[in-house]
N, C-alpha and C positions, 0 to 999 in steps of 0.2 A: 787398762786391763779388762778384757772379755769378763762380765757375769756369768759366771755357770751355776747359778743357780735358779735360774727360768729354761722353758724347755719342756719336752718330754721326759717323763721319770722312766727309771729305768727297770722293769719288771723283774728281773735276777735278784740286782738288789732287793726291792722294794718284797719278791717272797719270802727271802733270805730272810729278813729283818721281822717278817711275817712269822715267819716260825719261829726264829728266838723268844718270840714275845709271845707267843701260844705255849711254850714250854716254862717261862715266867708266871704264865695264869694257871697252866697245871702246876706249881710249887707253890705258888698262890693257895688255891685250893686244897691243897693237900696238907699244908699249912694251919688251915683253918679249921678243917675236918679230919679227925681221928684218921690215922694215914690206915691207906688199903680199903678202904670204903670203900664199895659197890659207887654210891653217891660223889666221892669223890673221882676215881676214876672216870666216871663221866664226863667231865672238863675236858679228859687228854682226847677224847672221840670226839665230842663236837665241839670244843674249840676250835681244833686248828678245821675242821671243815665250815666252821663258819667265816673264818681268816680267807678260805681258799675261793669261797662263793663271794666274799668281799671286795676281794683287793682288787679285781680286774674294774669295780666300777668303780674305787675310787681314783685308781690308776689316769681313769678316763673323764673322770672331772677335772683331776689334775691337766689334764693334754687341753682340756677344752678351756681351761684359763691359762696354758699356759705357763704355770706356774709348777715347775721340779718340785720345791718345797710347800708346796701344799699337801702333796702324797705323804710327806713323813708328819706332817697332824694331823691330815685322818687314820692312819693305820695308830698313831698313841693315841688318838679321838677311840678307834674301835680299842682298843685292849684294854685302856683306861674305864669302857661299859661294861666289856666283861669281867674286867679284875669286880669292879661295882658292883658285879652281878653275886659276884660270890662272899663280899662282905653284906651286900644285902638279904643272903643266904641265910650266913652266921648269924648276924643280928636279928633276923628273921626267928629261926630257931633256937638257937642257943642263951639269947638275949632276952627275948620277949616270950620266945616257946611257943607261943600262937600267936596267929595274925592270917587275916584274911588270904591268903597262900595256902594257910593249912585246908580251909573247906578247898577250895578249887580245884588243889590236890586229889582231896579223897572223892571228888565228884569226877575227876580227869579217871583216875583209877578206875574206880566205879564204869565210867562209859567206857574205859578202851577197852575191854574184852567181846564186846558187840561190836566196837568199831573193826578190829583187826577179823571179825567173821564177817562184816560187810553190813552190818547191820546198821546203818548213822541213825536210826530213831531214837528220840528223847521223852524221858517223862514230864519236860515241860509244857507249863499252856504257852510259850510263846518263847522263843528267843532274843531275850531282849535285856537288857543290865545285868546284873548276875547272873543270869542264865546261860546268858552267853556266852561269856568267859569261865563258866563251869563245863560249857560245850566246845569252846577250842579247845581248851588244856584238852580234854578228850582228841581230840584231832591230834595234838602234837603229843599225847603220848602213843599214839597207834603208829606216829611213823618215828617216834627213838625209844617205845616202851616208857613205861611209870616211874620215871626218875626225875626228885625233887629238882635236883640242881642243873638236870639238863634242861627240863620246862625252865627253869630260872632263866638260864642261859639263851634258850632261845626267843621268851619274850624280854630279855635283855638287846638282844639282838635287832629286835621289832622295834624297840625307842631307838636305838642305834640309827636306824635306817629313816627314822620319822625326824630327829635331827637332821641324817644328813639332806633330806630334802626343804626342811627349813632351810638350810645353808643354802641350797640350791636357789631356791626362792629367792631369797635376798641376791644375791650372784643376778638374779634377771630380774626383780623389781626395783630393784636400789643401786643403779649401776653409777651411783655418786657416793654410796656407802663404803665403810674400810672394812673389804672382806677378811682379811686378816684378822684383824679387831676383834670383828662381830663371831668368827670364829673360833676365837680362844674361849671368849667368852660362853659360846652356845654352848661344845664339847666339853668342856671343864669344869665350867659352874659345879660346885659339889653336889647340890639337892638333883639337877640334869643327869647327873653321873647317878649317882642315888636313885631316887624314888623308880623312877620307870625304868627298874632293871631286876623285877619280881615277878611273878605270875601275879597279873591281876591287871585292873583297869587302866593303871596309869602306865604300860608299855604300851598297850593297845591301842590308849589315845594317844601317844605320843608318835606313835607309827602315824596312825591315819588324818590326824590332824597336819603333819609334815605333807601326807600327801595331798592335802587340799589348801594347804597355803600355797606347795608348788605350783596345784593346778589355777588358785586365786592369780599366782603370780601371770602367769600366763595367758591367762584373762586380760588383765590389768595392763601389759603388754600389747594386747591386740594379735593377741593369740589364741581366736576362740577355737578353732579346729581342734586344738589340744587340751585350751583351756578348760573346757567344758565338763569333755571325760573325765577328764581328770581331777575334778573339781567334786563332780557328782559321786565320783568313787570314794574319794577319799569320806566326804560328806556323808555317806551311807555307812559306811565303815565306823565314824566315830559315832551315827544315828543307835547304832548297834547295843553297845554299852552306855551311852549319854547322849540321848538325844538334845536337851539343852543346851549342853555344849556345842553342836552340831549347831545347832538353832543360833548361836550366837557367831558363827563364822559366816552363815547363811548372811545372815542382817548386817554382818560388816563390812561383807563383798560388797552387797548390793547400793550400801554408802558409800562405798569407795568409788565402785563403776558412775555415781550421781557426779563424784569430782574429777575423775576420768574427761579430759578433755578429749571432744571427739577425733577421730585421728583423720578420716578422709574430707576430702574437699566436697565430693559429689553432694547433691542434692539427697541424694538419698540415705545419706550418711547419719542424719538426725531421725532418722525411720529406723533405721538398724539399732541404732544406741536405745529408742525407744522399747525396741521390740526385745531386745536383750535385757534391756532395764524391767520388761513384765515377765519377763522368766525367773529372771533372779529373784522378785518380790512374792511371786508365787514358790518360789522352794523357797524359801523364807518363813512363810506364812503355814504352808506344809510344816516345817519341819517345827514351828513356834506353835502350831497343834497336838502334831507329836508328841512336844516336850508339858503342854498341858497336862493329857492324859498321865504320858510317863509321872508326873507328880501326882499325880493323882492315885495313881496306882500304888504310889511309895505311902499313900498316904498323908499327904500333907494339901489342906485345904487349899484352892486356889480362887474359891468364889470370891474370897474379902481382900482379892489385888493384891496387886505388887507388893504392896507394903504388907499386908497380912501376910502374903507367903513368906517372905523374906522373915517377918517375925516369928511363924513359924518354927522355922528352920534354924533360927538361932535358940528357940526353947529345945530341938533336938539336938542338935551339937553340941551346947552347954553341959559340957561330962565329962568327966574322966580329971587326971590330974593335970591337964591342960589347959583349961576353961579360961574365958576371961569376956570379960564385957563387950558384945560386938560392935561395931561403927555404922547400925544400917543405914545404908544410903534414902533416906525419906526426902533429903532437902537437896537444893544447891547448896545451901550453907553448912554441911556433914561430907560436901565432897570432899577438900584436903584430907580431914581426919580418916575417910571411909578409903583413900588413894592411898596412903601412908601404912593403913594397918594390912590391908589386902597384900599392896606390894612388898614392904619392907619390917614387918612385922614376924616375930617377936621382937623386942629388943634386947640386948644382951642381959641388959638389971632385971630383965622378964624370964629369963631360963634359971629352970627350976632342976635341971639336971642334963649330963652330957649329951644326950641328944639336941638339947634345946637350945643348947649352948652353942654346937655348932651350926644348929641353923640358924640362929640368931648373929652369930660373926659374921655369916655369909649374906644376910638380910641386910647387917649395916655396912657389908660393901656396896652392895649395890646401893642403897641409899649414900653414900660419902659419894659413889662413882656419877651419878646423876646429879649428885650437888656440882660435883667437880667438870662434867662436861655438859652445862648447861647450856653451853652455845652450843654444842653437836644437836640441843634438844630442840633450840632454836630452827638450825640450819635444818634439820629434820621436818620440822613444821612449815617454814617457806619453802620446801620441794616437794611438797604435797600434789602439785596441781601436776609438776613434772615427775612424777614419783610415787604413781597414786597406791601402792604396795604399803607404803608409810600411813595414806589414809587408811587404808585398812588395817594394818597390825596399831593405829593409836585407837578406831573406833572399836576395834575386839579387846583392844586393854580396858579402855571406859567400860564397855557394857560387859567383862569382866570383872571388873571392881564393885557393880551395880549388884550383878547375878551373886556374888560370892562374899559380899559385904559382910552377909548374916551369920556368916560361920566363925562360932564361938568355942573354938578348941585350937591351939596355936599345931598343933601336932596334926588335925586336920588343915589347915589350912593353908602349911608347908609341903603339904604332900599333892593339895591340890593346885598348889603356885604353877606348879608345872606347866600345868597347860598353857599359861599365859607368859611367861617367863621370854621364850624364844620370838614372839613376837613385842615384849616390852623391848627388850633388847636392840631390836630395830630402830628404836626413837632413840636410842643412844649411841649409837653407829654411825651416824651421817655425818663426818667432819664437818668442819665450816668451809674449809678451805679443801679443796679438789685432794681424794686420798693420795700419800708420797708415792714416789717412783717406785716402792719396792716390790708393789702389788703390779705385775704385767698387767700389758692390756688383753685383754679377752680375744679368744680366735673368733672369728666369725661364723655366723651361723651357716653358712655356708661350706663351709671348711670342716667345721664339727656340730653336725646338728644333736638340738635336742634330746 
């Protein structure tokens, strides 16, 4: 019997099924919020035009692997961000009443009546962490006007897309990895669906950091013509709101490309890897400057090193009803403990209330999931040299778990998982044994480019 379930998807359907599920998230919404809202109403306008701007590209990831059935998880991948976006709304407002959305808001407000006369100045000294995302929300409300939950929705949107280029990433740096797998896991995760689906920094970084894993991938591939741009873009992007952050992709490329075996034969082939190898160490160093200042500005001492900073940063976080003793990384010997609380922390006997609760179930999935596919974690590690996408997404986990050790509030530190989340996931994705038939083989780049 013929498989019909590989192939090209079929875009009729694949609208069709687009719009049901756009009118799902408007009932969703209206649901949530006191029906006939100005705010709610917002969802039925740009949801489905966010459906409409979507589907043809994931239409076309679908063709480029291949794969009919990949189109119907990303279009639940996209609806399931948006429904996210508007429980992240509710629990936003109605839940907590403030949170970091609410300034954004009233700064978005605030600038769009200059933006929309053409006026883009700012009363900032500089654009750069908060400010920043005080000055897009300004930008996306001049082209859909001052409404909560369409900003919601749109940097809902922006993680959306920062995903699906993770996914993408993986698709060309791990071409021994189970794309399936790795994508249930990326789109669904609840905190992935969750946190970066609000006005604020974690859509933002989860957009542009997606796009510089892409462009890492790419790289890592022996694709610098693409690689690069794209790499630099994305970089600049997440430099924006967290330069550190940035500063730590920078530094895991550049380890990566070190285990990156050379690809050509020529003699001149260890002169190229060298001269690409000083670029990268120079954005690197750049942006690990950057990220000095950037602390320095927030206030937090950086002259008494690493270790001072880090302890710092845990006497700031230590607040609220979330607190708890942090694991700073000062030793070899605090590495498990400082891997365990970063990654898979709260634990369940650690939540203190429904929030905490479920992020805590979701933390010790993932911890039973890593105990339980320890050989994937294996095979993962011995395809390093052939797969050097892996070296990168294990050295940006490390020098994530380093960087964010310090943080001593479980409520921050689930919120900040994020970042690192989609590329942990990577080291647990590589079967041992070559992924099953059910995942097609990839068209070639010739046939569907890049």
């Amino acid at each position: 019997m013929t498989d019909t379930s590989h192939g090209q998807p079929n875009l009729g359907v694949a609208a069709v099924v687009g719009v049901v599920l756009v009118g799902l998230l408007a009932a969703t919404a209206l649901l949530l919020m006191e029906f006939g809202t100005t705010e709610a109403w917002t969802a039925m306008i740009i949801g489905p035009a966010l459906f409409v701007v979507t589907i043809p590209m994931l239409l076309r990831q679908a063709t480029r692997e291949n794969d009919r059935r990949l189109v119907w998880i990303l279009i639940a991948a996209l609806f399931m961000k948006l429904v996210g976006s508007a429980i992240r709304y509710y629990v936003t407002f109605e839940v907590y009443e403030r949170a970091d959305a609410t300034g954004y808001h009233d700064w978005g407000v605030e600038l769009y009546e200059g933006f929309r006369q053409g006026n883009f100045s700012h009363p900032f000294d500089q654009l750069v962490g908060t400010n920043f995302i005080r000055y897009f929300t300004g930008l996306v409300y001049a082209a859909i006007g001052p409404s909560r939950l369409g900003g919601f929705l749109i940097f809902s949107w922006l993680g959306f897309i920062g995903l699906f280029y993770f996914y993408r990433a993986f698709v060309t740096g791990v071409p021994e990895g189970h794309r399936r797998k790795y994508a249930v896991l990326l789109f669904f995760l609840p905190s992935l669906v969750f946190w970066p689906s609000s006005i604020g920094k974690e859509s933002w970084m989860m957009f542009s950091l997606g796009i510089s894993a892409f462009g890492v991938s790419k790289i890592l591939t022996g694709k610098l013509g693409w690689g690069l741009p794209i790499t630099g873009l994305g970089l600049w992007l997440a430099a924006l709101p967290r330069p550190h952050v940035a500063g730590l992709i920078a530094v895991a490329l550049a380890g990566a490309y070190v285990v990156r075996p050379s690809r050509g034969r020529s003699v001149l082939a260890p002169v190229g890897k060298g001269l690409a190898m000083a670029l990268l160490g120079a954005l690197a160093v750049v942006l690990v400057i950057r990220t000095d200042q950037f602390l320095k500005d927030a206030g937090i001492n950086t002259s008494a090193g690493v270790a001072g900073t880090l302890q710092d940063t845990a006497s700031r976080t230590q607040q609220g009803g979330s607190q708890f003793a942090p694991s700073i990384l000062q030793s070899p010997v605090r590495a498990p403990v400082a891997v365990v609380t970063v990654l898979f922390r709260p634990f369940v006997f650690e939540a203190h209330n429904a929030q905490a609760l479920v992020a805590a179930v979701e933390s010790s999935f993932l911890l039973l999931l890593a105990m339980v596919r320890f050989r994937w974690g294996f095979a993962a590690l011995a395809s390093i040299r052939r797969q050097p996408y892996v070296a990168f997404a294990l050295i940006y986990t490390g020098l994530f778990v380093v960087a964010f050790s310090s943080l001593a509030n479980f409520g921050l530190l689930a919120r900040e998982r994020v970042q690192v989340l989609p590329l942990f996931l990577v080291l647990i994705s590589v079967p041992p044994k070559p992924a099953p038939n059910d995942v097609p083989p990839l068209r070639t780049e010739a046939r569907v480019p890049a």
